[in-house]
Phi, psi and omega in degrees: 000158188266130192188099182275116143251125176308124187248029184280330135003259148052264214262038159249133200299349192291193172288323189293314184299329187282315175335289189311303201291309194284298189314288187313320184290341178275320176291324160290302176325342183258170180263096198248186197261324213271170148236118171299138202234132150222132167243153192226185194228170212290315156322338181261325202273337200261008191217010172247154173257130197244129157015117164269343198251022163242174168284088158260160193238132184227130157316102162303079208253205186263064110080000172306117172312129192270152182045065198216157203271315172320327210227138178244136147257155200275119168016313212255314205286340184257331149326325186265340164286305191289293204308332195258334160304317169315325199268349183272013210339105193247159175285305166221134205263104175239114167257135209252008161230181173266340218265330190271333215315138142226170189272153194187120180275117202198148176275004185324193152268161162214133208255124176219122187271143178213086191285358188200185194240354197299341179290315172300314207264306160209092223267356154283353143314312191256339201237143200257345188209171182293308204287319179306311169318297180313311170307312190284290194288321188299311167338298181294315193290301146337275209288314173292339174288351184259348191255126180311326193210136178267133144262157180206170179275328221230155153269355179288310189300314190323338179295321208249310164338293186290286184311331192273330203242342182054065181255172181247133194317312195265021170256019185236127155217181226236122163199116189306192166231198177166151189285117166342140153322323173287065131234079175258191158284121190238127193236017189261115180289330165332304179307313186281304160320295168318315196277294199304329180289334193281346205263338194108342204255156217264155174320327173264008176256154162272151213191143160267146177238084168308155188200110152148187184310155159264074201246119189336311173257038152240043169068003191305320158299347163278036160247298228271288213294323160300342181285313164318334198269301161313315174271350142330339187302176170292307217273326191244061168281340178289018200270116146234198183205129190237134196239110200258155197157178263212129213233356187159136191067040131332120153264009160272174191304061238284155161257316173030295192262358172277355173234344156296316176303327188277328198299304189283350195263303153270046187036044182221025174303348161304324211227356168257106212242127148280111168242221223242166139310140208216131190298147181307323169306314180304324194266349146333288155345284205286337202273280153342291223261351186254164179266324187185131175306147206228101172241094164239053171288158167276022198155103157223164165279355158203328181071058184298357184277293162022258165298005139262347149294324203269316178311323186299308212083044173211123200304186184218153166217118201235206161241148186317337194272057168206185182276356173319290190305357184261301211290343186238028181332140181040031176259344177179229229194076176232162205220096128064099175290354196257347183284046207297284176003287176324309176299293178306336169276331155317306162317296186314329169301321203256344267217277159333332205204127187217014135308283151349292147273353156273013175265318165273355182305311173273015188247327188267333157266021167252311188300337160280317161330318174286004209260088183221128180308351167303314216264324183289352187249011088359284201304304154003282202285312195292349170281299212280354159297324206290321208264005202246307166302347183274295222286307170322321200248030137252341157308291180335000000 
C-alpha cells in the first residue's frame, strides 16, 4: 500500500510531536511491504531534522508554524497541502494529530489522530479568544466528517472521545505511547550533580520535577502552592522544584508568565526553577535525581512525562484524568486534580517514607519497560490493516 503522513508536526516539541516522531520512526524501522510519503510544508522542511528512509514531498508554503496559537496557516497553505496530497494517489492517508489537519481530496482511508478532548472539555483554557475557538472547533469538526477512523493514545482518551464526540468505539483505535531511550536509570552521581547545578537546585535538597507546557490546564499554580505549603513543614524546608517546559513562543495558549507571578508572589523564586525546554539527556538526569514527577493537569490524554519518569525508576505522582493509573498501576500515586489536600498529602507521603517511594519508583519502572515504540508501531500496521479492510467491505 501506498501511506501518505502529514509530517507537519515534525519539528514540534509538544507531546503530540514526540507521539508523531517516536511512532513513525519505529514504524519505518520495521519490516512491512507499504510505501511511505511523508508530507511538510516549507516550516517543518527548513526547522526538522527530518527521516532519511522515507519518501518526502514537501509543499510550498508561507513558512507559518502548523498548530501554533501566534501563526495562521493561511487557505491557500492548506489547499496547497490537500492538492498535493490529492495528487499522490495513496491508499491511506494519516494525520497522526487533528492539530496539524488539513483538508484533502483524495480516495485514500483516512486515519486522524485525537490524542484528548481537553479543547472541547475546557475551551477557556486553551484559546485566548471566541475566534481561536471557532477556529479550533470548525477544524475539528472538518476532520471527523472526513475520517474514516479516529486514532487515539490512551484508551482513557478512547473513552472521552466516544463520549464527547458521540463517535463510534470501533471506528476508535488505540496505539500507545512509550519513553524515549534516554530515559533509563542513571546511578552516576556526577552526572546527576551536574544536571542539578545547572537546573539551580543545591546537592543537598530534595526536589520535585514538573515536566511538560506551562499552559492554564495543566494546573500548574496549584503545584507552586502545594510546594509552598509542603516545604513550609520543619522536616522538608530543604524542598525545591524544577519545573522544566517552554519559557516563551508556546505554541498553546502559555501560562508562563501567570506562573512566574504565583512563584514571586508566594516568595519561593529561591526555591523554584523554571527552565527552558531541555534535551531529554539533561531531563533524564533531573529525573534520576528527584523524589518524584509531579503531572496535576486537569486533564491529559495520556501524560507521556509520566512514562518518562517511570522509565528513570522514578515515581509520578499524578493525576487521575488521564492513562496513568491504568498504565503505570502501582507506579505512584494519583489524585484528583480539583483535590489540592490530595495533592500535598501525595507529596508528603513520598517526601516521608522513602522506602515507599523506591517501592513505586520500581514498580513504575517495570511497568514502562513494557512500553516500546516497537510494539506501538505493531499496533500501528494492525489499524491500518483493520481500517482498510473496513473501508472494503463498505464499499462492497
Amino acid at each position: 500500500m501506498r501511506i501518505g503522513i502529514d509530517g507537519t508536526h515534525w519539528s514540534n516539541q509538544r507531546g503530540y510531536g514526540r507521539y508523531a516522531r517516536g511512532l513513525i520512526t519505529a514504524v519505518l524501522q520495521q519490516p512491512h511491504g507499504h510505501d511511505y510519503i511523508l508530507f511538510v510544508d516549507t516550516h517543518t522542511h527548513d526547522h526538522a531534522p527530518l527521516p532519511t528512509t522515507i519518501e518526502i514531498v514537501t509543499v510550498q508554503t508561507r513558512s507559518a508554524q502548523a498548530a501554533s496559537e501566534n501563526e495562521r496557516r493561511s487557505v491557500g497553505d492548506m489547499l496547497a497541502m490537500g492538492a498535493r496530497v490529492g495528487r499522490a494517489d495513496l491508499d491511506v492517508m494519516v494525520y497522526p494529530s487533528v492539530y496539524t489537519y488539513f483538508p484533502a481530496l483524495t480516495r485514500a482511508v483516512r486515519l486522524v489522530g485525537i490524542h484528548d478532548v481537553i479543547p472541547e472539555k475546557y475551551p477557556a483554557l486553551i484559546f485566548p479568544s471566541g475566534k481561536g475557538q471557532l477556529a479550533w472547533t470548525a477544524k475539528s469538526m472538518l476532520a471527523r466528517l472526513q475520517a474514516d477512523a479516529l486514532l487515539t493514545v490512551s484508551e482513557y482518551a478512547k473513552r472521552e472521545i466516544v463520549k464527547i464526540f458521540n463517535w463510534r468505539a470501533d471506528r476508535t483505535y488505540v496505539v500507545g505511547e512509550a519513553p524515549d531511550p534516554a530515559f533509563m536509570p542513571i546511578t552516576d552521581p556526577v552526572r546527576i550533580d551536574a544536571a542539578r547545578d545547572q537546573a539551580g537546585v543545591p546537592r543537598s535538597a530534595r526536589y520535585f520535577v514538573y515536566l511538560g507546557g506551562v499552559n492554564p490546564h495543566k494546573n500548574v499554580i496549584a503545584l507552586l502552592r502545594a510546594f509552598v505549603e509542603v516545604s513550609a513543614r520543619d522536616a522538608m524546608r530543604d524542598l525545591h522544584l524544577v519545573l522544566i517546559g517552554p519559557q516563551s513562543n508556546d505554541v498553546f495558549t502559555a501560562g508562563i508568565g501567570a506562573a512566574k507571578s504565583e512563584a514571586e508572589r508566594l516568595g519561593a523564586l529561591e526555591r523554584i526553577h523554571f527552565t527552558d525546554f531541555l534535551p531529554d539527556e539533561q531531563v533524564a538526569l533531573l529525573l534520576n535525581g528527584a523524589v518524584a514527577l509531579i503531572l496535576p493537569s486537569l486533564e491529559e490524554g495520556y501524560g507521556l512525562p509520566g512514562i518518562e519518569a517511570a522509565a528513570c525508576g522514578t515515581p509520578v505522582i499524578g493525576t487521575i484524568n488521564s492513562a496513568l493509573p491504568d498504565v503505570l498501576e502501582g507506579g505512584g500515586i494519583f489524585f484528583d486534580p480539583r483535590q489540592p489536600d490530595a495533592l500535598r498529602a501525595a507529596m508528603v507521603d513520598l517526601l516521608s517514607d522513602p522506602a515507599r517511594r523506591d517501592t513505586l519508583g520500581q514498580m513504575a519502572l517495570t511497568r514502562a519497560r513494557a512500553l516500546t515504540w516497537q510494539n506501538a508501531a505493531a499496533q500501528f500496521d494492525a489499524v491500518v490493516t483493520a481500517i482498510t479492510q473496513a473501508r472494503g467491505k463498505r464499499i462492497r
